[in-house]
N, C-alpha and C positions, 0 to 999 in steps of 0.2 A: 285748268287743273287736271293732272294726270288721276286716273282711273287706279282707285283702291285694288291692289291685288293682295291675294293669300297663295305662298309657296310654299309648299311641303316635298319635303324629299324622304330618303330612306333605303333603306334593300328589305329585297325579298329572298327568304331561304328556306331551305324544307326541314324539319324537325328533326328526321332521321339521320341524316349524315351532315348537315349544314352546310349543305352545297347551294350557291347560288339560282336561283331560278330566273334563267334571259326570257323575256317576251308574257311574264306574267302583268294582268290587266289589273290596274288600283286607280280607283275612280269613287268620290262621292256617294254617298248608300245611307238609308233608313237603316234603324239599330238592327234589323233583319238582315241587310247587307243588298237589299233589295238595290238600284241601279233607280234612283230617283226621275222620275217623268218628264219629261223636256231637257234633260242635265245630259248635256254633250260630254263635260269637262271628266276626261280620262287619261291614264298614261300607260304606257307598258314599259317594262325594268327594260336595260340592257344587258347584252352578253355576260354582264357582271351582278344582275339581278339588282341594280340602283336606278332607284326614279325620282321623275323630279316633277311635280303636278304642280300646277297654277290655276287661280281664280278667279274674275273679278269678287271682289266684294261686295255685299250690300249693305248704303248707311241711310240706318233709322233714326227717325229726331223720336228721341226719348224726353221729358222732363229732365231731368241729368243731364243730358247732353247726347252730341250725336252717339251713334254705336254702331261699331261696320264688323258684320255679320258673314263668314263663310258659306255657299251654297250650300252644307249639311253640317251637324254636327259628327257625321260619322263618318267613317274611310274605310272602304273594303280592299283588299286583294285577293285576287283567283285566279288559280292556273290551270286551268277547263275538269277535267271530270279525275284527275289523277289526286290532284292536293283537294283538301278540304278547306273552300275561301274563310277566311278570316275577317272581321268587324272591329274597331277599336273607336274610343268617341276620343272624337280632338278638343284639347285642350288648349286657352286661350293661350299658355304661355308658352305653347312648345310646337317646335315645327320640323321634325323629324319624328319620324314614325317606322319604324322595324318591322316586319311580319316574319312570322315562322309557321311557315304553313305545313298542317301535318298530312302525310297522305291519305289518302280517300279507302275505304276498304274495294275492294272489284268483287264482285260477283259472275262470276263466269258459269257459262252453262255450262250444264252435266255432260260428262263424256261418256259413252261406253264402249266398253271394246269385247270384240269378241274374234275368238279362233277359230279355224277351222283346221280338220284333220289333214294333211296331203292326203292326195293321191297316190294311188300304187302306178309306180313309174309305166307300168305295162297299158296303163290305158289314158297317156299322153296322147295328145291329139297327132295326123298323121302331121309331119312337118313339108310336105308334098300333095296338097289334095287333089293336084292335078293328076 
């Protein structure tokens, strides 16, 4: 008997201009988007921001009958500290999933700048101080 799998594909894109995002990471996640414990199973887009994640499944004997369960009900996407990841719960009958991730605010340090007067050309340093 072959080995129940779950495949989910999709793209990832950014909110602002809906430009693809290549090398973003969409992997299994708690409704948090937390990165579930022991859970390897992850994928990163391609140059076109489309991925394609797979799974084993796991089947529980229920009363009713068996039931084969995905390792999460949730899917995140993140594309490190620029986008703001994203969370969606997956639903039994669909297996393509979209993300538009919006960018992340930055916070950059303060700058300051300050001036100074020149010099009066007269007390340039000597250009010979031998």
């Amino acid at each position: 008997m072959s080995e129940l799998k779950i495949i989910l594909t999709g793209k990832v894109t950014a909110t602002d201009d809906n430009s693809e995002l290549p090398y973003a990471n969409v992997y299994f996640s708690d409704e948090a988007g937390t990165k579930l414990a022991g859970q390897s199973t992850n994928t990163l887009t391609n140059n076109s921001g489309d991925y394609k994640l797979e799974a084993p499944l796991t089947v529980m004997q229920l009363a009713a009958g068996p039931v084969a369960l995905p390792p999460s009900k949730f899917l995140t996407a993140n594309f490190g500290s620029f986008f703001k990841p994203k969370t969606i719960q997956i639903k039994s009958n669909k297996d393509v999933y979209n993300f538009a991730l919006a960018p992340a605010a930055q916070m950059l340090p303060e700058v300051t700048i300050t001036a100074e007067k020149p010099k009066p050309a007269d007390s340039a340093p000597d250009p010979d101080p031998i």
